[in-house]
C-alpha positions in Angstrom: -11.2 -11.3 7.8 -8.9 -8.7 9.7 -5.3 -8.1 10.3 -3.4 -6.3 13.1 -0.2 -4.4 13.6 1.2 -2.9 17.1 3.4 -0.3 17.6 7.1 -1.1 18.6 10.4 0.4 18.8 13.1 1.8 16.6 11.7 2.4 13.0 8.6 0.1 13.8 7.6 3.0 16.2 7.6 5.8 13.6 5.8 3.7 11.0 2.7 3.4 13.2 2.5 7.1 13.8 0.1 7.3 16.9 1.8 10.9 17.9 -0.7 13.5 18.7 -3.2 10.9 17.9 -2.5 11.2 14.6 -3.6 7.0 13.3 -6.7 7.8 15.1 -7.4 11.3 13.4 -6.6 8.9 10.3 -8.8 6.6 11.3 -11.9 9.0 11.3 -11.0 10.8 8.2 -10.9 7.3 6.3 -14.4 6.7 7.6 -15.9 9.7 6.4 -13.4 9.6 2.7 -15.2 6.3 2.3 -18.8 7.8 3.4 -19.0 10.4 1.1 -17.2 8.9 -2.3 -19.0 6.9 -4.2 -16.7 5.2 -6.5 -14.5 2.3 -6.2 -11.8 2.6 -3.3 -8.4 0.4 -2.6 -7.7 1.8 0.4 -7.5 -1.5 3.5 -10.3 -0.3 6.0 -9.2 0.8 9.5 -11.8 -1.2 11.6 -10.9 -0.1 15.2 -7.1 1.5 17.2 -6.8 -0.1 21.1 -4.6 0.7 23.6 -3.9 -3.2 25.3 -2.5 -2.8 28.4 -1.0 -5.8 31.3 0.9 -5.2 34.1 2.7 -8.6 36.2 1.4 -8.8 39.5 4.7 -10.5 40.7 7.1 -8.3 39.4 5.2 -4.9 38.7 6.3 -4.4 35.9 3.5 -3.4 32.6 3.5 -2.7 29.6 1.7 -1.6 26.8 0.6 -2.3 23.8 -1.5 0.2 20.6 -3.3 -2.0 18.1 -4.6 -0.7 15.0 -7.3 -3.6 13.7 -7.3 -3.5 9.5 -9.5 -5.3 6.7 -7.1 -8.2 5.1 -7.2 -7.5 1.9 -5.9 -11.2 1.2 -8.9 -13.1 3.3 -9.5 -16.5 1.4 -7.3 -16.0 -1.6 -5.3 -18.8 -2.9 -2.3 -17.2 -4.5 1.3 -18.9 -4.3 2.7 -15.3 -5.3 1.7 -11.9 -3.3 3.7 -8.6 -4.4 4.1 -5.4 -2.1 4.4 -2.3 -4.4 5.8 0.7 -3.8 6.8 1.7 -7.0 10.2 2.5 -6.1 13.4 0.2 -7.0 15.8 0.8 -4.7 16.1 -2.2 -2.2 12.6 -3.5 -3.3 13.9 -7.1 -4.7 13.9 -10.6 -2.0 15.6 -13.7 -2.8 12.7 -16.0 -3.3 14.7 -18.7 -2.2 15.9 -17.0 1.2 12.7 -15.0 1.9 11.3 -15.8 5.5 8.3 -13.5 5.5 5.8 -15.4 3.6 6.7 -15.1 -0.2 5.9 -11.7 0.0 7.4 -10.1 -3.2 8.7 -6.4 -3.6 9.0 -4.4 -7.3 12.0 -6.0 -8.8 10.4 -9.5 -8.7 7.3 -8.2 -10.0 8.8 -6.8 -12.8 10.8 -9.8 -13.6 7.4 -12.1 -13.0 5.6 -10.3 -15.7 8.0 -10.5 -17.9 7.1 -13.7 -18.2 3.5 -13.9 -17.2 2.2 -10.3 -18.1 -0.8 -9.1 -15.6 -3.2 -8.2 -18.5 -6.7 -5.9 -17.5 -9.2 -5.1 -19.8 -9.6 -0.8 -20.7 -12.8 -0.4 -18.4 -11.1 -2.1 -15.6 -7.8 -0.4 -16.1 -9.7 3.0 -16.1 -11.4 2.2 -12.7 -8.4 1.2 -10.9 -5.9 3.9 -11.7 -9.1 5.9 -10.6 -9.3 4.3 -7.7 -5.2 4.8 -6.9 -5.4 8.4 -8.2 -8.0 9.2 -5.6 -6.7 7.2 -2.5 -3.3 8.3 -3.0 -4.8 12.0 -3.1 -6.3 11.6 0.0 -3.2 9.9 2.0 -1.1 13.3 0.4 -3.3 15.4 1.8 -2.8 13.9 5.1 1.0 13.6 4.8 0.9 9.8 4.0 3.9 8.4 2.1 5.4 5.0 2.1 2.0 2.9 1.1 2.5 -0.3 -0.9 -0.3 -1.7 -3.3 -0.5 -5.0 -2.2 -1.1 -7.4 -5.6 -1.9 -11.1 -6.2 -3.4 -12.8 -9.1 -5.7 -15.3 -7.2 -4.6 -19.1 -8.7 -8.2 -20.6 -9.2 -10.5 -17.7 -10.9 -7.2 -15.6 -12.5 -8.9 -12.4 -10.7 -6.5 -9.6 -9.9 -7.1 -8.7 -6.0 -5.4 -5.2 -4.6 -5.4 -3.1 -2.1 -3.2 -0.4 -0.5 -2.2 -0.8 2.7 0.6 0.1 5.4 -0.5 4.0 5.0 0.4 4.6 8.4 3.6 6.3 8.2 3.4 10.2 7.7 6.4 12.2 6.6 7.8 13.5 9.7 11.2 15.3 10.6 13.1 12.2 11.0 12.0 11.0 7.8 12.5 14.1 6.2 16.4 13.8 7.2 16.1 10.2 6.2 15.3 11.4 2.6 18.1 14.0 2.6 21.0 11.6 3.6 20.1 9.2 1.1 19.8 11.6 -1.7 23.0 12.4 -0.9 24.2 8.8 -1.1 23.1 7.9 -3.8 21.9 8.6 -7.6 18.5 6.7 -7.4 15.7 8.5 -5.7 15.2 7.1 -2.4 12.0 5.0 -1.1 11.0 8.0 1.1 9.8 11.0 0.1 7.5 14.1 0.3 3.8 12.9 0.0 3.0 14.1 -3.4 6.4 13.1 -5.1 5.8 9.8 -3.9 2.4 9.7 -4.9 3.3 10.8 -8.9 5.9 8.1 -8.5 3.2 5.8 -7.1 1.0 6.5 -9.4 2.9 6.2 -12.5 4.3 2.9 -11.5 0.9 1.3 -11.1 0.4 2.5 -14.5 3.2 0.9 -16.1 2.6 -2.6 -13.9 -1.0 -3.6 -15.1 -1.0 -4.3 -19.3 -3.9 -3.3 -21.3 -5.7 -6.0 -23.3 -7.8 -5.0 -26.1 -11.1 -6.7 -26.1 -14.2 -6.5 -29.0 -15.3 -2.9 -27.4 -11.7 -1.1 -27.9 -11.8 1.8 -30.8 -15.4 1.9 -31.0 -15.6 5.2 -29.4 -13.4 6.8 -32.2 -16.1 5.9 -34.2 -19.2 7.3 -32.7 -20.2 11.0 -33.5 -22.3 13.2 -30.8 
């Protein structure tokens, strides 16, 4: 039922952002987001952050470890193909053949998998769910969350779609702020990270473009009806 992650070191260390407390101050405002909207939400709980710490009674030395404990959004599906999307397509493509992370799939091979096999969604549920990722992404702007990923399989026995948005950890700090700047200036094609609320519009206009609309026997009828 739940997942973990720990802090590390190099780039691991800024995407779990625990300076200031700032996962835990996170933490709490997720609680009460999810407490006070009463709609549909994507958004992978935060269950619990811990601070796991050992020390070697031979050789002195300890170490530390901070844990943020998260709802798996994947618990008991059976899907041979799981995408992470961010939206973006710049470095988002794995060789299927040489991927070692557990056929996780990025954008690119998203986009080439429905060209194939589209992801259709009927109108009402399309409605809900860019609902859904219009409000969480809101919420993770307006605490300087960027760098998210909807996480997307279509589950092999019932054909349900599941999601959820997770790794929303990360907040635009100065280093990535410099990041963005050097890569602009690199390159043409917008880089994968941004200020909160560009990456959110490109977010959300991605997810829009990545789930199909099916009609089904209730689509035009409201054209018709006079109030």
């Amino acid at each position: 039922h739940l997942c973990s992650g720990q802090q590390g070191t190099g780039d691991e260390a800024g995407k779990l952002d625990w300076g200031g407390g700032r996962l835990v101050g996170l933490g709490t405002r997720q609680a009460d987001w999810i407490n006070k909207t009463h709609r549909p939400l994507l958004l992978a709980k935060i269950l619990g952050i811990y601070t796991v710490g050992f020390k070697n009674s031979r050789s002195g030395d300890s170490k530390r470890l901070d844990v943020v404990i998260m709802e798996n959004i994947l618990y008991g599906c059976r899907s041979q193909k799981v995408f992470d999307l961010k939206g973006s397509m710049r470095s988002r493509y794995v060789d299927p053949s040489k991927d070692r992370s557990g056929n996780v799939l990025l954008d690119e091979n998203y986009l080439n998998y429905i060209c194939n096999t589209p992801v259709y969604v009927h109108p009402h549920s399309k409605r809900v769910l860019m609902q859904a990722i219009s409000m969480d992404t809101q919420f993770l702007a307006e605490n300087h969350v960027m760098d998210y990923s909807l996480l997307a399989c279509v589950e092999d026995v019932t054909g349900e779609l599941v999601l959820g948005i997770i790794d929303f950890v990360r907040t635009f700090t100065l280093d990535k702020r410099l990041e963005m700047y050097v890569k602009r200036s690199t390159n043409k094609v917008l880089p994968t990270v941004v200020y909160p609320e560009l990456y959110r519009k490109r977010f959300c206009e991605a997810m829009e473009r990545y789930f199909t609309v099916v009609p089904d026997k209730w689509t035009g009828l409201e054209a018709d009806v006079n109030f």
